[in-house]
Structure formats: structure tokens, C-alpha cells
GUDOLO-994907 format. One record per atom (N, C-alpha, C): residue in one letter; residue number from 1; atom name; x, y, z. Coordinates in nm, 2 decimals, decimal comma, always signed. Each point is the difference from the previous one (the first is absolute). Layout:
<pts>
A;NUM;CA;X;Y;Z;
...
</pts>
This chain:
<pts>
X;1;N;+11,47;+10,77;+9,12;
X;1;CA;-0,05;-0,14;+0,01;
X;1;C;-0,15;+0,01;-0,04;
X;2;N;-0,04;-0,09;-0,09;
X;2;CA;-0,13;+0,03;-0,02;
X;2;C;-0,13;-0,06;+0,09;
X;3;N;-0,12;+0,10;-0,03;
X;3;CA;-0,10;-0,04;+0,09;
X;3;C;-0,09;-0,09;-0,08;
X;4;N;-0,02;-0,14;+0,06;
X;4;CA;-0,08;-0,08;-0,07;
X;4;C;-0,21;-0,03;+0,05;
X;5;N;-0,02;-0,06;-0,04;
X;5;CA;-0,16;+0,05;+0,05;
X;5;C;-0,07;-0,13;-0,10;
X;6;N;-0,08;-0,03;+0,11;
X;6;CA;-0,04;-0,18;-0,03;
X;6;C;-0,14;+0,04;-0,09;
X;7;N;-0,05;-0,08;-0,08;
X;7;CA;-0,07;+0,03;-0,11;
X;7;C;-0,15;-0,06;+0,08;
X;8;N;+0,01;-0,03;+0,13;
X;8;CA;-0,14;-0,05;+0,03;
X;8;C;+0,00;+0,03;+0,14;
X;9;N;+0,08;+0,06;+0,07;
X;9;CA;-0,07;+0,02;+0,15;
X;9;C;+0,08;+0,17;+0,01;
X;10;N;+0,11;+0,04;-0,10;
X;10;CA;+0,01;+0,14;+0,05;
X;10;C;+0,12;+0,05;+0,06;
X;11;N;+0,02;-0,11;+0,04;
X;11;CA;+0,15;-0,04;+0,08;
X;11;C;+0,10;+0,04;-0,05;
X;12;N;+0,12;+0,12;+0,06;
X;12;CA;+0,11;+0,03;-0,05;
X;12;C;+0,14;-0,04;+0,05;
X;13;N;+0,06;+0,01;-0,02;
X;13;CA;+0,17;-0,09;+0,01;
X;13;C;+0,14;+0,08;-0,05;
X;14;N;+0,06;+0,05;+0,07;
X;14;CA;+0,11;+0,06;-0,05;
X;14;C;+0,10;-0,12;-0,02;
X;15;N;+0,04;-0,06;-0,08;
X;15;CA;+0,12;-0,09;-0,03;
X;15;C;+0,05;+0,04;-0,19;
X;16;N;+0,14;-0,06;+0,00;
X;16;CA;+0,02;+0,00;-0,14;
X;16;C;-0,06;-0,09;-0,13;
X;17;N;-0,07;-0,13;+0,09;
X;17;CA;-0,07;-0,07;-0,13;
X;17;C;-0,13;-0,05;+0,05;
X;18;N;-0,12;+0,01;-0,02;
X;18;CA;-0,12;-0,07;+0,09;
X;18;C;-0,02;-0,10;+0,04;
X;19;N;-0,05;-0,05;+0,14;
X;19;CA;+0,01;-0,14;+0,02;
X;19;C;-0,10;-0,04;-0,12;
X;20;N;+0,00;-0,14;+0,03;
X;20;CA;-0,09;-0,09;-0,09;
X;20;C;-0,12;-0,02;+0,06;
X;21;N;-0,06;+0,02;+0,12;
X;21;CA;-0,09;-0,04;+0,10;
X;21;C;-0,02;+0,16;+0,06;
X;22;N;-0,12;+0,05;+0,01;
X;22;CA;-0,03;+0,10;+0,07;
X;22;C;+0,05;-0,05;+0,14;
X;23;N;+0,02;+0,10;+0,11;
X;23;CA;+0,02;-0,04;+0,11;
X;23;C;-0,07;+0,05;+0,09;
X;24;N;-0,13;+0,03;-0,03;
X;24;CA;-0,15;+0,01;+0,03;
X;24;C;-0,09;+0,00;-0,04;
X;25;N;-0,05;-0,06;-0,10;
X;25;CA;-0,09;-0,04;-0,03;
X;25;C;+0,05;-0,21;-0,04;
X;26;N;+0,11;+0,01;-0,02;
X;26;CA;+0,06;-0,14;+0,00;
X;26;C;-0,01;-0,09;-0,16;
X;27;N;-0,09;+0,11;-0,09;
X;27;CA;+0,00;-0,09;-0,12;
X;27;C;+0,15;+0,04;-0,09;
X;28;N;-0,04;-0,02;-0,12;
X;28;CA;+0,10;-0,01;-0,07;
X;28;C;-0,05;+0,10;-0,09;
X;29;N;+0,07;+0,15;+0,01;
X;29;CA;-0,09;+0,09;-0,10;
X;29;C;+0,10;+0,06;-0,08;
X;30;N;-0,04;+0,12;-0,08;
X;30;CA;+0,09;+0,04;-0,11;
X;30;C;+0,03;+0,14;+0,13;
X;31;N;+0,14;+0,06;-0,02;
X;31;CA;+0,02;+0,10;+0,13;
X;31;C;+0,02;+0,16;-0,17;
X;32;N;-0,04;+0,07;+0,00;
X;32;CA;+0,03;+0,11;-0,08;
X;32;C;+0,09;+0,10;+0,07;
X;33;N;+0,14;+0,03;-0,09;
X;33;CA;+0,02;+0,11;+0,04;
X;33;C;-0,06;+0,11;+0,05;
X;34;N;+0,01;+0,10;+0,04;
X;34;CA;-0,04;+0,16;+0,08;
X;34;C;+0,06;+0,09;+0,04;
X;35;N;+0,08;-0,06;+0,01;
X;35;CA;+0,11;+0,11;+0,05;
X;35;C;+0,03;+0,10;-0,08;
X;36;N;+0,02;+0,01;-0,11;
X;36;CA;-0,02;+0,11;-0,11;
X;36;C;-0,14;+0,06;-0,05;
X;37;N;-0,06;+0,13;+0,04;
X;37;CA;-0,12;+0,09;+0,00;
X;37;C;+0,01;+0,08;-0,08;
X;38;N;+0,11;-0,01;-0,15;
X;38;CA;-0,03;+0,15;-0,09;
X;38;C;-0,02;-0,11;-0,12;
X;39;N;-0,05;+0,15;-0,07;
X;39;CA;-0,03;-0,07;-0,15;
X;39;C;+0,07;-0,04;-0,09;
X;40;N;+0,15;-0,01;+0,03;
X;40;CA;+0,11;-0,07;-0,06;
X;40;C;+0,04;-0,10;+0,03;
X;41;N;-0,01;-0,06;+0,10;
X;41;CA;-0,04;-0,13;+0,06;
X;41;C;-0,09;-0,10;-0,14;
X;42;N;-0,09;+0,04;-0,09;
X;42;CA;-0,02;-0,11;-0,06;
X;42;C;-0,14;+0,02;+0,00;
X;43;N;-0,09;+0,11;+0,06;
X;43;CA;-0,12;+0,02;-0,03;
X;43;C;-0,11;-0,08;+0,07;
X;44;N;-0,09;+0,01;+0,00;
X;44;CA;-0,13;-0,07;+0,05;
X;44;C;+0,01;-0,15;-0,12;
X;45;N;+0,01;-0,03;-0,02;
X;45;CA;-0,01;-0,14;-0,08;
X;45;C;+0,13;-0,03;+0,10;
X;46;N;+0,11;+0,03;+0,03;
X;46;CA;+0,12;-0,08;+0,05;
X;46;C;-0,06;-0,06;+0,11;
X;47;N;-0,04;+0,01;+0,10;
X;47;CA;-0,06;-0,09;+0,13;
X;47;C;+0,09;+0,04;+0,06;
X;48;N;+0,06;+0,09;+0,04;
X;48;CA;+0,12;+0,11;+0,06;
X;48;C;-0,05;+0,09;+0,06;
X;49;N;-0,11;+0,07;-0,02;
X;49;CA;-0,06;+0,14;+0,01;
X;49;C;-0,11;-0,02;+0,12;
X;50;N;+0,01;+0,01;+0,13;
X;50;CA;-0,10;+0,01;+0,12;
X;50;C;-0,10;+0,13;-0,09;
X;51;N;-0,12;-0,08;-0,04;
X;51;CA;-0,16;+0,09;-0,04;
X;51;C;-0,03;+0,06;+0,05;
X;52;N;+0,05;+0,03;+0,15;
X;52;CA;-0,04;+0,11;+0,07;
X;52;C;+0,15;+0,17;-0,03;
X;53;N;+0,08;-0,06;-0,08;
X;53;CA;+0,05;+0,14;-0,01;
X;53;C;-0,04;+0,01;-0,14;
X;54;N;+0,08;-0,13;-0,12;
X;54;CA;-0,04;+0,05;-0,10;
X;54;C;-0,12;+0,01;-0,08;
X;55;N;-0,02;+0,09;-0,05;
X;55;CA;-0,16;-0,02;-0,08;
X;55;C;+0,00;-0,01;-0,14;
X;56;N;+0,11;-0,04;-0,06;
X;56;CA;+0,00;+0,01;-0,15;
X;56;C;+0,00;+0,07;-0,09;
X;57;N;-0,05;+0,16;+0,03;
X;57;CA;-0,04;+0,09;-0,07;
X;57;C;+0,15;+0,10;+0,05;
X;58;N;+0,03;+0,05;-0,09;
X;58;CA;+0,09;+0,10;-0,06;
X;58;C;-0,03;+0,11;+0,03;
X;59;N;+0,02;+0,12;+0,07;
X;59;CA;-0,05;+0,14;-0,05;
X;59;C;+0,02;+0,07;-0,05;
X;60;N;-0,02;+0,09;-0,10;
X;60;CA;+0,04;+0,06;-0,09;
X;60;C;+0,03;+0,19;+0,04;
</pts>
């Protein structure tokens, strides 16, 4: 089930489709996927990738 995460207070939500209304902060925000943390997932441009694991950079 994916982990969703409110674009303005932080807020996360385990459900299959995101509400429409945070349900703490109460506005109406964009919720980003997260639940997926590798670099196949879609990269740092996807809005998928929690910035605290991926960093963009490759290592060689």
C-alpha cells in the first residue's frame, strides 16, 4: 500500500489513493508518493524519492 505525504504540513497516510483534504493540516494539498526509496522508482525529479535517503548522485 503506498505511503502518501502532504506537500505542506508533512503529514503521512498509508491508504491506496490520497484523500483530497489533508487530515491535519485540513487544506487541500498535492500528497506525493514515498513509499518507494530507490533510484528506480523515478529519480529525484519523480517527487517519489524522500531527500533524506536519495541524493541523486550515482557512485561509481
Amino acid at each position: 500500500m503506498p505511503v502518501w505525504k502532504c506537500s505542506e504540513c508533512g503529514y503521512t497516510i498509508d491508504k491506496d489513493v490520497p484523500p483530497t483534504e489533508c487530515p491535519s493540516c485540513k487544506k487541500k494539498c498535492e500528497f506525493i508518493d514515498v513509499s518507494c526509496y530507490i533510484p528506480e522508482c523515478g529519480g529525484s525529479d519523480s517527487k517519489n524519492i524522500d531527500q533524506q535517503v536519495f541524493s541523486g548522485r550515482v557512485k561509481k
